[in-house]
GUTORDREN-510034 format. One line per field, with one value per residue (C-alpha): residue number from 1; residue in three letters; x, z, y. Coordinates in pm, whole numbers, plus 50000, padded with zeros to 5 digits. Example, Ala and Ser with C-alpha at 12.3 -4.5 7.8 and 13.67 -1.06 7.14 Angstrom:
k 1_2
r Ala_Ser
x 51230_51367
z 50780_50714
y 49550_49894
This chain:
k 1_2_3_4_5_6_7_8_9_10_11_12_13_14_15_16_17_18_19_20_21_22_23_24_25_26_27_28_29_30_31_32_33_34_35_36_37_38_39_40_41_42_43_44_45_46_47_48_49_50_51_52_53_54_55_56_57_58_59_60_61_62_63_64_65_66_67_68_69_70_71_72_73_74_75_76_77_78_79_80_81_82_83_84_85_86_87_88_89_90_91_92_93_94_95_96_97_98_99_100_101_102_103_104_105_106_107_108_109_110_111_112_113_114_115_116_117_118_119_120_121_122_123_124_125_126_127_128_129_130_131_132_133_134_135_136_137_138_139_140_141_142_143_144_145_146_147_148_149_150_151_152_153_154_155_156_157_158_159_160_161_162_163_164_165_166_167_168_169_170_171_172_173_174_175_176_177_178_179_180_181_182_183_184_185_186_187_188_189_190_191_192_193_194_195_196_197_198_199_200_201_202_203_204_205_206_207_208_209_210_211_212_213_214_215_216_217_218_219_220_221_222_223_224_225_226_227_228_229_230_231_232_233_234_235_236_237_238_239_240_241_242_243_244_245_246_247_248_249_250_251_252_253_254_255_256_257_258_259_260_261_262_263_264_265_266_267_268_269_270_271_272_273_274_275_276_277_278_279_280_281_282_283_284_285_286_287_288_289_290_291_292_293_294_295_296_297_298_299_300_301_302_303_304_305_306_307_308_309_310_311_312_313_314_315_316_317_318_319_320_321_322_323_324_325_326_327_328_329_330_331_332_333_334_335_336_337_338_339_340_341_342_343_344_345_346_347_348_349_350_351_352_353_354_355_356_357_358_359_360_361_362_363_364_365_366_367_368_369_370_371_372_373_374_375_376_377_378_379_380_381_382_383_384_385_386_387_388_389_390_391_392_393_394_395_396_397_398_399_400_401_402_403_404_405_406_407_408_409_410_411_412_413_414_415_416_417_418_419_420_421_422_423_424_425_426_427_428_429_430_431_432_433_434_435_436_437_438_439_440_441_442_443_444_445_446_447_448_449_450_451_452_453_454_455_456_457_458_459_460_461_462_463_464_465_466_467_468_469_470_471_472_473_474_475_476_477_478_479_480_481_482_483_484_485_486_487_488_489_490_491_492_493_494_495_496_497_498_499_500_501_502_503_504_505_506_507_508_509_510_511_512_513_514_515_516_517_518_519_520_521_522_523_524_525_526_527_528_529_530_531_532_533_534_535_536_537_538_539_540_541_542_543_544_545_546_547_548_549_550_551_552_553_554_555_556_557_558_559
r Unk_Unk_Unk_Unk_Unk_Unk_Unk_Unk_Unk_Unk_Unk_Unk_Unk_Unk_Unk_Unk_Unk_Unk_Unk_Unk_Unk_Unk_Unk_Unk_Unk_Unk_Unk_Unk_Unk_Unk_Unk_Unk_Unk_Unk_Unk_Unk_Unk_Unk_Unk_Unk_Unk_Unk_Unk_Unk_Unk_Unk_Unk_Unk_Unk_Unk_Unk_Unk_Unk_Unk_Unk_Unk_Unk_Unk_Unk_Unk_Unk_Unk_Unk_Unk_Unk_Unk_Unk_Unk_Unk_Unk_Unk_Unk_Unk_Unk_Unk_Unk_Unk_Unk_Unk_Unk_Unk_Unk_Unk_Unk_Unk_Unk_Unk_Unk_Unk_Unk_Unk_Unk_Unk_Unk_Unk_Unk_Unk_Unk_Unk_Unk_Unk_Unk_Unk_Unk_Unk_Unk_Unk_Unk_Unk_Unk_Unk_Unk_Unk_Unk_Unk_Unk_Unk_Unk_Unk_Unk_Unk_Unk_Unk_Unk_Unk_Unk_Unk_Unk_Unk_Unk_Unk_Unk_Unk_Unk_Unk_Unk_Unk_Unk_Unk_Unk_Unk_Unk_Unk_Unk_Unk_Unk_Unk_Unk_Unk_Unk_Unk_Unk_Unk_Unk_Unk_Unk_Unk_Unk_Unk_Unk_Unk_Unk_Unk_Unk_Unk_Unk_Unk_Unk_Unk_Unk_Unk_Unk_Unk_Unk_Unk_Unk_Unk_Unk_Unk_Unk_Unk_Unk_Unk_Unk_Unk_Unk_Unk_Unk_Unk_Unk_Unk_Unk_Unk_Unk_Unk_Unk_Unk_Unk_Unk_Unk_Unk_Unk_Unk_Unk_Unk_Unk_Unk_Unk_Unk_Unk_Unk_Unk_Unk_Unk_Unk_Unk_Unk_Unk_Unk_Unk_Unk_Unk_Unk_Unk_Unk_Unk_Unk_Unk_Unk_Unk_Unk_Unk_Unk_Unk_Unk_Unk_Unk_Unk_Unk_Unk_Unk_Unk_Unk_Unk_Unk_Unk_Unk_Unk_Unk_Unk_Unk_Unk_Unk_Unk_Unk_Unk_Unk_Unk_Unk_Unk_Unk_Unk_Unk_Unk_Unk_Unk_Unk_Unk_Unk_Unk_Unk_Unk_Unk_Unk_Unk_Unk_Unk_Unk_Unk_Unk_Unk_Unk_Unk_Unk_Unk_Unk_Unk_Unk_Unk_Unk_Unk_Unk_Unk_Unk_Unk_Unk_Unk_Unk_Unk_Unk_Unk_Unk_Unk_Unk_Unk_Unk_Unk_Unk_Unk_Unk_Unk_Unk_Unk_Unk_Unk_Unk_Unk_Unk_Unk_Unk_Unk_Unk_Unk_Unk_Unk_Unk_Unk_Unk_Unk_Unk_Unk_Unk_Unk_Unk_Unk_Unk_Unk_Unk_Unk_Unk_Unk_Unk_Unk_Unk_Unk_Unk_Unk_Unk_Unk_Unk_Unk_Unk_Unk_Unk_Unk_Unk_Unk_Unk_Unk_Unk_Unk_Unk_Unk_Unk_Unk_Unk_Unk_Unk_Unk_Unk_Unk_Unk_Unk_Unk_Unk_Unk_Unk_Unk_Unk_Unk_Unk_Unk_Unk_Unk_Unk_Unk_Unk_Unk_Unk_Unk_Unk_Unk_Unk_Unk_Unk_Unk_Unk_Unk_Unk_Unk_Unk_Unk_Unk_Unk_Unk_Unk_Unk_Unk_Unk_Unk_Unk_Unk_Unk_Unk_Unk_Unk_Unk_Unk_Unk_Unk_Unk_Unk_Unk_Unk_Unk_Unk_Unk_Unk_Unk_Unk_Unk_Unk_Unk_Unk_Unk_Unk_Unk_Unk_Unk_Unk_Unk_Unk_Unk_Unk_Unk_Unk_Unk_Unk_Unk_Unk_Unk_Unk_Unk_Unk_Unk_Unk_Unk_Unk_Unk_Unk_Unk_Unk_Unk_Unk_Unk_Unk_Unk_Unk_Unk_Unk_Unk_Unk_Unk_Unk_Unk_Unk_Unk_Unk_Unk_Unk_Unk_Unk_Unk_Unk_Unk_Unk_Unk_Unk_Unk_Unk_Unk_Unk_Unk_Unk_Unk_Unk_Unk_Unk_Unk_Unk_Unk_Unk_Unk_Unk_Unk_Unk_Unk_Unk_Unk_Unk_Unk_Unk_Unk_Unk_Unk_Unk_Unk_Unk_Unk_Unk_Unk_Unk_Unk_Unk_Unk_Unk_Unk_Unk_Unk_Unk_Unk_Unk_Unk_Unk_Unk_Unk_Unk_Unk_Unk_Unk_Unk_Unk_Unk_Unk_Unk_Unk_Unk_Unk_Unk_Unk_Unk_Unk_Unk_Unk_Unk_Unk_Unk_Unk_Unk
x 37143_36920_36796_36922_36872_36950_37003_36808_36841_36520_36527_36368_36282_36183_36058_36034_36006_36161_36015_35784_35444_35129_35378_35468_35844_36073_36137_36375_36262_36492_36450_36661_36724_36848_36973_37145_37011_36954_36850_36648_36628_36722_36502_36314_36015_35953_35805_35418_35339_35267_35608_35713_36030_36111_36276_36232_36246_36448_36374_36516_36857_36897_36758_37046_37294_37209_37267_37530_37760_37471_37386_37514_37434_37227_37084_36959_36666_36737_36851_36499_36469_36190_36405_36799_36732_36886_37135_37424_37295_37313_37676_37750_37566_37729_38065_38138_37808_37820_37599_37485_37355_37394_37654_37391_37284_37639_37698_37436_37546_37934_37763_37540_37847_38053_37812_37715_38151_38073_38302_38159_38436_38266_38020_37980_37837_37615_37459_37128_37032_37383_37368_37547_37597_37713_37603_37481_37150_37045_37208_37078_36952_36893_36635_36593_36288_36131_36126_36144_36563_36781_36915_36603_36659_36446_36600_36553_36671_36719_36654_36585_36231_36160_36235_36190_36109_36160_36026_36125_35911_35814_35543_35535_35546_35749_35843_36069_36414_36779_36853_36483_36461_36269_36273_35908_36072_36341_36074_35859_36152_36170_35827_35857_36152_35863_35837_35744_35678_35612_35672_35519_35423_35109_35131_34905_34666_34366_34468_34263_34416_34753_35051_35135_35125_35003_35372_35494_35488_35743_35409_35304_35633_35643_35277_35421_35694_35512_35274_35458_35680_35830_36054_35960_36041_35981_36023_36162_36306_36677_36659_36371_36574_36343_36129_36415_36528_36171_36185_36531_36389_36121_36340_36535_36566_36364_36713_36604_36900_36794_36972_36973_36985_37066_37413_37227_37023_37322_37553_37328_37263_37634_37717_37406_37544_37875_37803_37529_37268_37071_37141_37172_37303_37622_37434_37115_37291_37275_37452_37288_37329_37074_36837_36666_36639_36283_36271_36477_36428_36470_36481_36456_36436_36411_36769_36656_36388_36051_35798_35766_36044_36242_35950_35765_36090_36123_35709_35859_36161_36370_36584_36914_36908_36526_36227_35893_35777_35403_35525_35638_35498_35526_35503_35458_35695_35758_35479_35187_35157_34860_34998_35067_34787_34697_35060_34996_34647_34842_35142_34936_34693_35004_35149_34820_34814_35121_34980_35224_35095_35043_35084_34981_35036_34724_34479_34543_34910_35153_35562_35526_35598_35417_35243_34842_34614_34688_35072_35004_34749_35003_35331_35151_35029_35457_35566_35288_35378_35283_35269_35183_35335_35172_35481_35517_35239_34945_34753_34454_34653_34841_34444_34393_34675_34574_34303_34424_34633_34306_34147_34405_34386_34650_34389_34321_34521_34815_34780_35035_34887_35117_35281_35654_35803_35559_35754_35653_35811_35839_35959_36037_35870_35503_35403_35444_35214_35392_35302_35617_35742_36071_36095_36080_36079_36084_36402_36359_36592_36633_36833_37144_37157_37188_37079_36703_36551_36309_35931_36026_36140_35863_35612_35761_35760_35391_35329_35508_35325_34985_35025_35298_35560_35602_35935_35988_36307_36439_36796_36858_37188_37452_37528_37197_36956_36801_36580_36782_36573_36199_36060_35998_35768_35820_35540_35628_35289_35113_34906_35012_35149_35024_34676_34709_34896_34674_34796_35125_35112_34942_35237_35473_35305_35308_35665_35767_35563_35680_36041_36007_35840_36118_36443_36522_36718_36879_37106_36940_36728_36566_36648_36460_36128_36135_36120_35873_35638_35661_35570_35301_35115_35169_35016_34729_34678_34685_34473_34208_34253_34290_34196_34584_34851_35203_35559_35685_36024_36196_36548_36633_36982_37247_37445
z 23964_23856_24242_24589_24800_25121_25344_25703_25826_25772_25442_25485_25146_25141_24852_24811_24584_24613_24291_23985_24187_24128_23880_23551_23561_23828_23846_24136_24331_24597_24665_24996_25014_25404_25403_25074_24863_24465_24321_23984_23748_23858_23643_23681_23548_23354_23612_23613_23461_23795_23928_23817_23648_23795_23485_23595_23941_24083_24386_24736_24751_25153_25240_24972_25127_25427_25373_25103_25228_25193_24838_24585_24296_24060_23740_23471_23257_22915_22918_22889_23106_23324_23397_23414_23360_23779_23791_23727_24034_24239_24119_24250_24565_24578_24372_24429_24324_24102_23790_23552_23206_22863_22645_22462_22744_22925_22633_22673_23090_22955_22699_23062_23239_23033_22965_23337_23440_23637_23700_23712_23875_23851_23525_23482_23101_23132_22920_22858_23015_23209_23562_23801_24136_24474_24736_24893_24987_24612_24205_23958_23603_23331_23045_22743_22678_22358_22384_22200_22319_22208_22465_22731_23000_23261_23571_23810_24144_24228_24648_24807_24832_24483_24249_24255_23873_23788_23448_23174_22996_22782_22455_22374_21949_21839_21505_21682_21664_21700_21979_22037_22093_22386_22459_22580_22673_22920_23057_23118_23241_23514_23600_23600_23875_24096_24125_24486_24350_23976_23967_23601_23461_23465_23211_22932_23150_23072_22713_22567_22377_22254_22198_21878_21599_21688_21825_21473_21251_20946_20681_20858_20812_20419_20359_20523_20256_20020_20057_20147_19938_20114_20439_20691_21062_21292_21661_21851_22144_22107_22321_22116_21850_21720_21614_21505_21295_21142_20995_20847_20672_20580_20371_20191_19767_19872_19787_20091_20342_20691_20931_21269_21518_21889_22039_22248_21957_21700_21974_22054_21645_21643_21898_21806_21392_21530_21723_21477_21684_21414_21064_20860_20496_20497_20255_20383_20664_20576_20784_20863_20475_20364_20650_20371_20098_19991_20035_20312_20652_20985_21347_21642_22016_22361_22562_22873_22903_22951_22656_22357_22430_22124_21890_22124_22086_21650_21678_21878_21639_21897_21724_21555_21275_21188_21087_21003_20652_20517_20311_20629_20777_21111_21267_21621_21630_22010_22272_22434_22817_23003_23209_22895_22705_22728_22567_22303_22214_22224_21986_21736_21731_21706_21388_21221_21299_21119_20795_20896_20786_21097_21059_21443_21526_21374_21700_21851_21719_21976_21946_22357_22334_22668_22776_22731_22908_22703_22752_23079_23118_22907_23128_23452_23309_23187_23519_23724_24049_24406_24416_24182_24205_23988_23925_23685_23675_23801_24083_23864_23641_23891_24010_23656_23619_23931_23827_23525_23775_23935_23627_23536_23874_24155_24494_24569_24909_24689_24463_24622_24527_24716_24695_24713_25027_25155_25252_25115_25340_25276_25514_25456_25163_25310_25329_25595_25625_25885_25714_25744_25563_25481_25401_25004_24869_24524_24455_24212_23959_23797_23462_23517_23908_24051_24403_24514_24458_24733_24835_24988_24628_24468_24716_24627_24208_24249_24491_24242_23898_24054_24249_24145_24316_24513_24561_24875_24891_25076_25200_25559_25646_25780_26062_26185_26051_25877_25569_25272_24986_25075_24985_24621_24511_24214_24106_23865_23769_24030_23905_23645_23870_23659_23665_24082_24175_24476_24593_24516_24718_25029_24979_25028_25324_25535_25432_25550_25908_25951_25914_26131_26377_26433_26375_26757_26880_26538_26633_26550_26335_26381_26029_26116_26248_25956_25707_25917_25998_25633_25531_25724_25686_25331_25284_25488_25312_24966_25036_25161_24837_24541_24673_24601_24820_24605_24747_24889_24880_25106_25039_25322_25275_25411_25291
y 60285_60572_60648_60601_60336_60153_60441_60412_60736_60976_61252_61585_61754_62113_62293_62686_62967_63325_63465_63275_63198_63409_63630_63662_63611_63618_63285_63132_62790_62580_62236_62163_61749_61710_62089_62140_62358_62336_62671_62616_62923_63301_63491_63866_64018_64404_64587_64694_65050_65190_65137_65501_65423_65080_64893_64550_64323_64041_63820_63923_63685_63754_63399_63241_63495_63381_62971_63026_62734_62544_62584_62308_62538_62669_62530_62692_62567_62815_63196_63375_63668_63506_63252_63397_63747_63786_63528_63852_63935_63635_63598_63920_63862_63484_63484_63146_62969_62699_62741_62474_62483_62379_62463_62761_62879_62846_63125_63350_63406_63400_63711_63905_63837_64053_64302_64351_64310_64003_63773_63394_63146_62818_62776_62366_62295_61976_61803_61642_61261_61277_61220_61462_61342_61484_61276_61017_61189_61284_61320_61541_61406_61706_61613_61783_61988_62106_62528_62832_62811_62535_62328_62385_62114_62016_61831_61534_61557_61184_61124_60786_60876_60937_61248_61601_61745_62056_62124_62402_62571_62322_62259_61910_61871_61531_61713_61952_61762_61813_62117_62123_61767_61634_61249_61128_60798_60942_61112_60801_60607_60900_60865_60457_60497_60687_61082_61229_61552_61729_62133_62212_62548_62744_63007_62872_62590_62813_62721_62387_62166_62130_62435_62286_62343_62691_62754_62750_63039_62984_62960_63295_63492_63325_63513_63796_63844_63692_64007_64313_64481_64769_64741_64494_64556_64234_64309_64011_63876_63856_63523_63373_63182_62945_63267_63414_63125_63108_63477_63382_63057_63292_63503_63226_63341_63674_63889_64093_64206_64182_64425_64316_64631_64669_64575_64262_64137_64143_63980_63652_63629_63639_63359_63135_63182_63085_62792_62710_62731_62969_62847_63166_63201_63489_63731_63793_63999_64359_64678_65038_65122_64873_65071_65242_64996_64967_64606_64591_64363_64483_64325_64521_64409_64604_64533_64459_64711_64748_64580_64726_65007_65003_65030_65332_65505_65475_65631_65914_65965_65893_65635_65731_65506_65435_65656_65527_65583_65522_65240_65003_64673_64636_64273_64193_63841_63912_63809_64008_64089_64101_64396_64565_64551_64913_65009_64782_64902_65292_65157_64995_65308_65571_65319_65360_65744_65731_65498_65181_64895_64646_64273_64111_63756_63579_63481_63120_63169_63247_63276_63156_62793_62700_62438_62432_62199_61870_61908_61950_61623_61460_61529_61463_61159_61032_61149_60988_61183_61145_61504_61790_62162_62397_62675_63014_63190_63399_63231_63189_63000_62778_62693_62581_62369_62195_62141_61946_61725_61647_61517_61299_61127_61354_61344_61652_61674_61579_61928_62213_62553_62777_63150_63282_63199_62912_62582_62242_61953_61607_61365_61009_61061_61239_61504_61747_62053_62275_62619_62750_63047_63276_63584_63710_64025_64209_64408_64675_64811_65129_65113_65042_65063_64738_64825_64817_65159_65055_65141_65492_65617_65461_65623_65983_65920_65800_66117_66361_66189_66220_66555_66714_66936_67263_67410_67673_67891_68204_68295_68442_68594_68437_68697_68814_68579_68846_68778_68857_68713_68665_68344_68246_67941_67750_67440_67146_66926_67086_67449_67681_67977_68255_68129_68065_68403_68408_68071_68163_68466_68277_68057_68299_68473_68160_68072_68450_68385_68046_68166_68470_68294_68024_68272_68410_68708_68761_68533_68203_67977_67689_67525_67237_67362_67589_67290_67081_67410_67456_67127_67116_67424_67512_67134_67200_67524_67363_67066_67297_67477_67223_66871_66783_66707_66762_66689_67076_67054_67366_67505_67757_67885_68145_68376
């Protein structure tokens, strides 16, 4: 009774994406059997350098706002940030949605919850290879999944015309067992039953041949250790616990304390330790007085910031607890970023400014357990769909992957490269290519302020970084709109004002003309003209000048 059959009446499938296509992160897709929704993943991305002080970015939620008594739920593959780093945000935008995950990952969102004062009514723990259903249009059958997380699931959304897969992250290695399990012959059996449509990932399908063993780094750390002598700082991922659990073996009958630091790093090690998720022995855990023992072990990890954050501040000397000496190793266990390459390249020089030793990930090892071209041929091949999705990833990437679909026999006209927002539509079990869209959009958060910032502010922090700012002031009286303090000009990023006195002063002549000129009968002043006027011809004055168009700011004031 693994699908559903017998019904007469016709089933309309629609499959979407809000965030997770032609990105890296961001990952939120909706498959809608006869009108009810299934959300799979809720996850953001770090934002691009150029976004002047943009921390990271979550998908638009006004289209699930919008058909919220609709939505069954959302389910959760694992608790990376790519893929649940938003979902704190969809429960405040949705209180009442239903969330599914595994028991680990039910943890980590009980852990964001509290952190971000969320309250989540209705978290269902599920478990791998048992069926949920809801209706009689479709059930939903979770699989396990072999990733860097314990507990990854994949799921099966059972409709009378077949299945709808969406797959985790996923490498496939048959040596990884226990909470990294992933059954190949549950996974055939799903493909045997006959899948309409196959959304895989993209990320690594430029990669040939198989993830593994290159996803597996234990020997590495061992040599690591082995080696060094003096401190060792490995920065991490706090949700990475595979890596994580492969430094600790690492360290087994070393005598070396390792002190975990950050509040977010310490708390997952804490509730994967206690619900033994991360097998650690008691006293290898140090505290902040083992910081400067010489043979001491440290892990460090950004809380939910940008890349490579936590380590750019310790080069700075910006870190309370931990300053670099000459006799430190510094290992890179966390993954690189195409988009921040460049920061990377900066970090690693600044280290070796600073004569700390640098350990990188050996090349064609990777702690990103994704799926590379044979996984990919492999799990198309199990599944044996009707239809292939290629999902997560750049566009170039999602080309690549279906391309691999093609090789293994998927007709070309059956391959679905599409972008956020485009609507895939199956009807009685075809496709239909309508070319219908709805409306996505990138939300972007500042620290700790959960509401978008928005392209305006972004527009005047890339105006004031490349240009720089002029400030205009003066105060007129209150009773006869007399000028009581003639106007003084103050630059930020813009010219050095003792160098420029004769801009300055050019400045100031037009400020005094433009406010004469719009103050009348002593009596009154137009305010606004003033600041427009002001705007206006000071810029045209400085463009002429320097090429540069900075934000003027005017502050016109009585008294």
């Amino acid at each position: 009774n693994f699908y559903l059959k017998g019904r007469d009446i016709m089933s309309k499938i629609n499959i979407m994406s809000l965030g997770g296509l032609n990105e890296n992160g961001k990952n939120l897709y909706l498959v809608s059997v006869n009108n009810k929704i299934l959300i799979f993943d809720c996850g953001m991305k770090y934002a691009p350098e150029k976004m002047y002080g943009i921390d990271y970015v979550i998908p638009d939620f006004t289209y699930l706002v919008e058909h919220k008594k609709d939505i069954v739920g959302v389910f959760i593959s694992h608790p990376h940030r790519e893929n649940m780093g938003a979902l704190t945000d969809l429960v405040k935008a949705i209180p009442d949605i239903n969330v599914y995950a595994s028991a680990y990952t039910s943890e980590i969102i009980k852990y964001e919850c509290m952190e971000d004062k969320v309250e989540i009514k209705n978290l269902h723990i599920i478990k791998a290879h048992r069926k949920i259903d809801f209706n009689s249009d479709f059930s939903v059958f979770p699989f396990s999944v072999t990733h860097s997380s314990p507990e990854t699931l994949g799921y099966s959304v059972n409709t009378k015309d077949g299945a709808i897969i969406y797959m985790a992250d996923f490498v496939i290695d048959p040596t990884m067992s226990g909470n990294y399990d992933m059954d190949l012959g549950k996974l055939a059996y799903i493909g045997k039953q006959g899948v309409l449509c196959l959304m895989a990932e993209s990320v690594f399908a430029e990669k040939k041949g198989h993830t593994s063993p290159n996803h597996k780094l234990e020997s590495f750390f061992k040599k690591v250790v082995d080696k060094v002598e003096g401190r060792i700082i490995f920065t991490v991922l706090p949700l990475h616990i595979y890596t994580i659990q492969e430094i600790f073996n690492s360290l087994k009958g070393k005598n070396r304390k390792v002190v975990i630091m950050g509040k977010e790093l310490h708390s997952i090690v804490s509730i994967c330790v206690k619900n033994k998720y991360l097998d650690i022995e008691e006293d290898m855990i140090g505290n902040l007085t083992n910081l400067k023992d010489d043979n001491s072990v440290i892990l460090i990890s950004n809380d939910r910031e940008t890349p490579y954050s936590n380590i750019n501040r310790i080069i700075n000397g910006h870190d309370k607890f931990i300053s670099l000496l000459k006799t430190d190793t510094i290992c890179f266990a966390e993954p690189s970023y195409d988009a921040y390459e460049k920061l990377l390249v900066k970090i690693m020089n600044e280290l070796a400014i600073k004569g700390v030793n640098i350990i990188p990930i050996p090349k064609g090892k990777s702690v990103r357990h994704h799926a590379s071209s044979e996984d990919l041929m492999m799990l198309i091949k199990l599944f044996n769909p009707k239809y292939y999705m290629p999902i997560k990833g750049e566009y170039r990437y999602q080309v690549e992957n279906g391309n691999l679909a093609y090789k293994v026999g998927i007709p070309k006209e059956n391959i679905l490269l599409k972008e956020n927002g485009d609507i895939v539509t199956f009807e009685d079990g075809k496709l239909v290519d309508n070319f219908d869209k709805i409306f996505v959009d990138d939300i972007l958060i500042d620290g700790n302020f959960a509401e978008d910032v928005g392209e305006l502010v972004l527009k005047d922090r890339e105006l004031l970084s490349n240009n720089g700012l002029v400030v205009i002031s003066s105060t007129l009286s209150k009773k006869d709109k007399s000028i009581v303090i003639e106007p003084e000009v103050m630059t930020r990023g813009f010219i050095y004002a003792k160098d420029n006195m004769n801009i300055i002063s050019e400045i100031k002549r037009i400020a005094l003309e433009v406010i004469k000129d719009n103050t009348f009968s002593n009596k009154y002043a137009d305010y606004v003209k003033i600041r427009n006027d002001l705007r206006e011809k000071v810029g045209d004055y400085l463009y002429k000048e320097t090429q540069c168009k900075p934000v003027i700011l005017t502050v016109i004031q009585e008294l």
